[in-house]
VOLOZA-144729 format. One line per 5 residues: their letters; for each residue z, y, x of N, C-alpha, C, CB. Coordinates in steps of 0.2 Angstrom, whole numbers, plus 2048, in hexadecimal, padded with zeros to 3 digits. Glycine has a CB too. Layout:
# residues N
A = Z:Y:X:Z:Y:X:Z:Y:X:Z:Y:X  ... $
This chain:
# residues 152
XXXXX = 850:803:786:854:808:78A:850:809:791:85B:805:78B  84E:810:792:84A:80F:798:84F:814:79D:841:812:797  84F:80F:7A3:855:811:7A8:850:817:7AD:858:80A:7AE  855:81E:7B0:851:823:7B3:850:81E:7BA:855:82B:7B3  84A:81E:7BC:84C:81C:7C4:84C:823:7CA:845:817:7C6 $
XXXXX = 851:821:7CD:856:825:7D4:854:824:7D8:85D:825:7D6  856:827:7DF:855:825:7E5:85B:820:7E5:854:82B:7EB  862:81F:7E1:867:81A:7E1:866:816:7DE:86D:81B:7E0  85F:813:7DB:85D:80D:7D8:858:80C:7D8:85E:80D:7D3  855:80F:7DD:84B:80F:7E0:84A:80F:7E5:847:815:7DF $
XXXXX = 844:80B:7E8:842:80A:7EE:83B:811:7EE:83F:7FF:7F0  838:813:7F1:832:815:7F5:82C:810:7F7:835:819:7FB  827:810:7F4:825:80A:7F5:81E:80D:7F7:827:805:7EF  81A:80D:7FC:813:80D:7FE:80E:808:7FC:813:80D:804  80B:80A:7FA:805:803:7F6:7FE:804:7F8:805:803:7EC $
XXXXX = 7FA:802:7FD:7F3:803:7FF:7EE:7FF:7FD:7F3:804:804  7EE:7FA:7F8:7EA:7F5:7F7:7EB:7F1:7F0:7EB:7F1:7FC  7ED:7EC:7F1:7ED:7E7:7E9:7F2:7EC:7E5:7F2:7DF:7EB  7F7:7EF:7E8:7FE:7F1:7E4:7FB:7F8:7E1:806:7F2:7E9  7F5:7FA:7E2:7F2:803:7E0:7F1:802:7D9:7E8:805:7E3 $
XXXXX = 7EF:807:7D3:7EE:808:7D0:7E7:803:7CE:7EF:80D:7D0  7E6:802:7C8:7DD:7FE:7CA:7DF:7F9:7CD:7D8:801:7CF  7E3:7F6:7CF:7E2:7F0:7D5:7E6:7EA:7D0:7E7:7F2:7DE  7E5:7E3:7D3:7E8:7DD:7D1:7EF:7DD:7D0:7E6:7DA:7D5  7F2:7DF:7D4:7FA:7DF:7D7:7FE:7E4:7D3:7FB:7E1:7E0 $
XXXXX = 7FA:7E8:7D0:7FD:7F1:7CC:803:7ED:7CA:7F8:7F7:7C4  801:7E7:7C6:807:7E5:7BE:80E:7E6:7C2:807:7DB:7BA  80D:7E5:7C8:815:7E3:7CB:819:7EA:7CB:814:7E0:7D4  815:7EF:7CC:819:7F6:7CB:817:7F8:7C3:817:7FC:7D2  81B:7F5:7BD:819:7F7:7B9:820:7FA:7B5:816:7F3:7B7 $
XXXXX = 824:7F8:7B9:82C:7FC:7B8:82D:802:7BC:832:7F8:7B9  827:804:7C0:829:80A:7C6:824:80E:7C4:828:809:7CF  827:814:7C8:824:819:7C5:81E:81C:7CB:82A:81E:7C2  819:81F:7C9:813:821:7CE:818:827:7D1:80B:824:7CB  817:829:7D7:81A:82F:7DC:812:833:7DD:81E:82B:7E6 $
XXXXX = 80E:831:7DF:808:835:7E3:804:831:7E7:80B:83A:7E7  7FF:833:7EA:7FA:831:7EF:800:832:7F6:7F2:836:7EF  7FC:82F:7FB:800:830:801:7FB:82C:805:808:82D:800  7FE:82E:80D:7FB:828:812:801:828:816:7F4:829:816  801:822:81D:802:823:821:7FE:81F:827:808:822:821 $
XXXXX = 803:821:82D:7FE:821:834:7FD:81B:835:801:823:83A  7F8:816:836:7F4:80F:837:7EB:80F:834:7FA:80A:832  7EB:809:834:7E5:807:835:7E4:802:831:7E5:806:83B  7E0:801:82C:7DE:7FC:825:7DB:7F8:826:7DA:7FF:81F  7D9:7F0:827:7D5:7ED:82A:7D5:7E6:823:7D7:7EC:832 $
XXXXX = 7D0:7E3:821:7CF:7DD:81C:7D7:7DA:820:7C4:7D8:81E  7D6:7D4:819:7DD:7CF:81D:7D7:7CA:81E:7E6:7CB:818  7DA:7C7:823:7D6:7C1:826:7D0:7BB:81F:7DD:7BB:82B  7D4:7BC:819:7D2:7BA:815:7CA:7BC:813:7D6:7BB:812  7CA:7C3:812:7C6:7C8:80F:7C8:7CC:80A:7BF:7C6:80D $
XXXXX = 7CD:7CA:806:7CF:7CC:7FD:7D3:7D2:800:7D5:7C5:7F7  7D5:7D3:802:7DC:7D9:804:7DC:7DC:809:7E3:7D7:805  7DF:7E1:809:7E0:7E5:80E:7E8:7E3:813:7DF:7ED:80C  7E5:7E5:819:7ED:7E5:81C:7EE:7EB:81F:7EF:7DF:822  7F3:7EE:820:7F6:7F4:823:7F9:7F2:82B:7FC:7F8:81E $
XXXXX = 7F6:7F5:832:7F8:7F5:837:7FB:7FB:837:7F4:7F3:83B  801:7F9:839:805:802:839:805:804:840:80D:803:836  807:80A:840:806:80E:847:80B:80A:84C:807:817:847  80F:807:848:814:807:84B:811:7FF:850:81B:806:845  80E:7FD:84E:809:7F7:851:805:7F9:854:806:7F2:84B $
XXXXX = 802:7FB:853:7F9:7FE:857:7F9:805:85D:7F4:802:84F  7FB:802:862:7FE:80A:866:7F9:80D:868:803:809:86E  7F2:80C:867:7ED:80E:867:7EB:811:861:7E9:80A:869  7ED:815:85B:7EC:816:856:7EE:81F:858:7F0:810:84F  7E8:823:855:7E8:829:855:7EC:82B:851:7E4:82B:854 $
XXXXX = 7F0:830:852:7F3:832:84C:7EF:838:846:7FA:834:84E  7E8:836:847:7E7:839:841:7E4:834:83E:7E3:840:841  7E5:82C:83F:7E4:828:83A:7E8:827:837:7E2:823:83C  7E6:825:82F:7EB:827:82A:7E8:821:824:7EA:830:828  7EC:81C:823:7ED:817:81D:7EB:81C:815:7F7:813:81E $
XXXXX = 7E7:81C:813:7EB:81E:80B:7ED:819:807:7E6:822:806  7EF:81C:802:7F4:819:7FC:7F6:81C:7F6:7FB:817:7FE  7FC:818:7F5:800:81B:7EF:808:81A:7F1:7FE:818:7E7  80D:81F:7F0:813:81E:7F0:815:81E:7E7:817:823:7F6  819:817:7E6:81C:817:7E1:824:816:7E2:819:813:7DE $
XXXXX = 829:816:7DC:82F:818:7DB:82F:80F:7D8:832:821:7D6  835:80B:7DC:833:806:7D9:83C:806:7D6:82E:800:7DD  83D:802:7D1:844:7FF:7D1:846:7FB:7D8:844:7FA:7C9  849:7FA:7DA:84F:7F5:7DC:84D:7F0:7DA:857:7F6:7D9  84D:7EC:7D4:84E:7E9:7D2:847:7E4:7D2:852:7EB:7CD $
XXXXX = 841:7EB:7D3:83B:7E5:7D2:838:7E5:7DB:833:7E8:7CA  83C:7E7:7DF:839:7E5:7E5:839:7DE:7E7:83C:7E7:7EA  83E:7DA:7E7:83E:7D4:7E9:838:7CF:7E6:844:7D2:7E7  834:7D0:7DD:82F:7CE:7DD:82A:7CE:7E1:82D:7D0:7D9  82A:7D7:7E2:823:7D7:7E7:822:7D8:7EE:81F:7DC:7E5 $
XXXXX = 829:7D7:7F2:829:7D5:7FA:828:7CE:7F9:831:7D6:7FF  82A:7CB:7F3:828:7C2:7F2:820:7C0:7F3:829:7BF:7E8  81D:7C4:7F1:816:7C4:7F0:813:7C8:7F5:813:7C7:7E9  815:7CA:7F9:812:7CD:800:814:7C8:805:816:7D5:802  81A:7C7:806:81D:7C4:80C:819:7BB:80C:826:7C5:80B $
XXXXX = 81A:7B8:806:815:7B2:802:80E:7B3:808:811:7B4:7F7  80D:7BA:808:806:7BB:80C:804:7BB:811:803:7BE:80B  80A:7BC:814:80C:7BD:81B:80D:7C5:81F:805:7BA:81F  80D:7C8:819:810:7CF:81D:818:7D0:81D:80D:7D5:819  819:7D7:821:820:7D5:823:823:7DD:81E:821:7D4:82D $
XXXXX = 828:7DE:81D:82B:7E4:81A:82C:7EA:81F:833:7E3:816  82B:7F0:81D:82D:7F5:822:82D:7F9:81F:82A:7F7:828  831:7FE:821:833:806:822:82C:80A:824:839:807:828  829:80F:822:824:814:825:827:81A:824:81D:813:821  824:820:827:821:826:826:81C:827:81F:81E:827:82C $
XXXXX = 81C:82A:81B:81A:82B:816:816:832:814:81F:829:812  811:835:815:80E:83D:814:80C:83B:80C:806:841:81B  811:840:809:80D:840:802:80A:846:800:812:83D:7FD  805:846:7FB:7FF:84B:7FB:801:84B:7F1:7F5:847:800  801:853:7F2:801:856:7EC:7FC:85A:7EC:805:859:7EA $
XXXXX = 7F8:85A:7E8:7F0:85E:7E4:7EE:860:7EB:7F1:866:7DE  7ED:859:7EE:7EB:85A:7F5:7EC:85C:7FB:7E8:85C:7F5  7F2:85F:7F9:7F3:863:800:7FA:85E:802:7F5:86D:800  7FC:85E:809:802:859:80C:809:85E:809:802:858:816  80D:85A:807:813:85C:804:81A:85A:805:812:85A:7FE $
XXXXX = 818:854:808:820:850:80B:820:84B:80C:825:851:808  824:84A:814:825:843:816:82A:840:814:825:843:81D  82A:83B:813:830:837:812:82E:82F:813:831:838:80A  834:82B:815:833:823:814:834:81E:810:835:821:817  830:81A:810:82D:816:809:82D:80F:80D:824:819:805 $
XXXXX = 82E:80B:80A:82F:804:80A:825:802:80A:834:803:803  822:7FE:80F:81B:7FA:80C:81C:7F3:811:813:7FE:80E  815:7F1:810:816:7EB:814:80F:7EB:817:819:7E3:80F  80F:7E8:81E:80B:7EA:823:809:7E1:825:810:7F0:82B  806:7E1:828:801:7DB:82D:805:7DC:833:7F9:7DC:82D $
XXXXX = 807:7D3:835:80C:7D3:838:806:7D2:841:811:7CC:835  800:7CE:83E:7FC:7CD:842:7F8:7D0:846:7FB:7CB:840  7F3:7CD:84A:7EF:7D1:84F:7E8:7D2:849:7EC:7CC:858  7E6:7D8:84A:7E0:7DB:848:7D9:7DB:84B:7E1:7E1:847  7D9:7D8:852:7D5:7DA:855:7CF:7D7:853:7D7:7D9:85A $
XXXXX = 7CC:7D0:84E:7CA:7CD:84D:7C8:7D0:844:7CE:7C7:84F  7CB:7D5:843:7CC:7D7:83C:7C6:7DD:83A:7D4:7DA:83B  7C3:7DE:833:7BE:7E2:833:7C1:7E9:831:7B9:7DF:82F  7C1:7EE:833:7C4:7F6:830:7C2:7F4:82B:7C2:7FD:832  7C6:7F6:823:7C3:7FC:81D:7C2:802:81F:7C6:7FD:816 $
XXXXX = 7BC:802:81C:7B7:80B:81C:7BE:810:81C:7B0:80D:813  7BE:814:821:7C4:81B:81F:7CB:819:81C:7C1:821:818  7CE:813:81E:7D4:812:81E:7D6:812:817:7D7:817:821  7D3:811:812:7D3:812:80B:7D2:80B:807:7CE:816:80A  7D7:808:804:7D3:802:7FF:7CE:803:7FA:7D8:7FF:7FB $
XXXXX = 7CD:80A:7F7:7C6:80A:7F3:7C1:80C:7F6:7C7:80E:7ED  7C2:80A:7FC:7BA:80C:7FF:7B7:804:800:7BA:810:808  7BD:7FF:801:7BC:7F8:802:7B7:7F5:7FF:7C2:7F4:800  7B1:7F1:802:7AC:7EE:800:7AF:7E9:7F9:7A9:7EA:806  7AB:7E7:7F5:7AE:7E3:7ED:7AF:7DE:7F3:7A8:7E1:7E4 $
XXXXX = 7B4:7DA:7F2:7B6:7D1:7F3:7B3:7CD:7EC:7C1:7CF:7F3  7B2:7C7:7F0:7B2:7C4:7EA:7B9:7C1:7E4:7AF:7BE:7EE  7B7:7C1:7DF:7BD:7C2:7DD:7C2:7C7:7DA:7BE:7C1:7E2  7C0:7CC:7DE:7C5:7D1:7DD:7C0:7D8:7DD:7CB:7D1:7E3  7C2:7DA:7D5:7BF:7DE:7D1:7C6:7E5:7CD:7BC:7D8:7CC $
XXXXX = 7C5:7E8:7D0:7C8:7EF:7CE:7C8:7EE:7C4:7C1:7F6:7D0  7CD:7EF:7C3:7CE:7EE:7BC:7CB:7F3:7B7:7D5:7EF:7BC  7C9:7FA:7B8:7C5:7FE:7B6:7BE:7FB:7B5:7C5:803:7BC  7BC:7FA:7BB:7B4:7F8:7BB:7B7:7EF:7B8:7B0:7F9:7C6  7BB:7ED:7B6:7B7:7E4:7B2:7B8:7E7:7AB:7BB:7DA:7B4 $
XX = 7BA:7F0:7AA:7B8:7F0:7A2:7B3:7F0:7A0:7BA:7F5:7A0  7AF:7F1:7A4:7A8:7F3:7A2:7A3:7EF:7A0:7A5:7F7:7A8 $
């Protein structure tokens, strides 16, 4: 039985890193449905680790232009499977939030709306930018290998 997911049984969920398509973390949204590309306003920087990205949101960075712009993905997630993966974010030290959301149809901007991600609670200052605010621009980590490319 496959249930329709609603905005009365669905979160909006922004995903710029592990949780992307290709990425390690995808399995967790494997009951949600893709929505589109999208960004919002912040600033992408390694996590202190090197493996991930963390999102600094505008809302943190009062020095952030606003024509800097996070990309992503927004996905439609069930209700029901959030709690898994705020488990596995929050485990990491990030914190839940509400964003602004620009989502992008066949490229062109199409509509704002807010979505649920999870951001870096911490100072950045110490932190390295990813190239253009983008996790597939991200140097390879050790470790962590795009799912696409370890077919090969």
């Amino acid at each position: 039985m496959t249930i329709e997911l609603t905005p009365a049984n669905s979160t909006l969920l922004f995903v710029y890193g592990s949780l992307r398509q290709g990425y390690p973390l995808n399995h967790y949204l494997r009951n949600a449905e893709y929505v589109g590309e999208a960004s919002v306003w912040g600033r992408l920087f390694y996590h202190p680790c090197g493996a991930y990205p963390v999102l600094a949101s505008a809302l943190d960075c009062w020095n952030v232009d606003k024509s800097e712009r996070v990309h992503g993905e927004v996905w439609r997630v069930p209700d029901w499977d959030i709690g898994p993966i705020a488990t596995v974010e929050l485990i990491a030290r990030y914190e839940a939030r509400w964003v602004q959301v620009k989502r992008f149809i066949q490229g062109k901007e199409y509509v704002t709306e807010d979505a649920l991600t999870f951001t870096w609670p911490g100072e950045t200052d110490d932190l390295r930018r990813v190239p253009g605010d983008d996790w597939t621009n991200a140097e390879p980590q050790r470790g962590w290998v795009r799912r696409e490319e370890s077919a090969k």
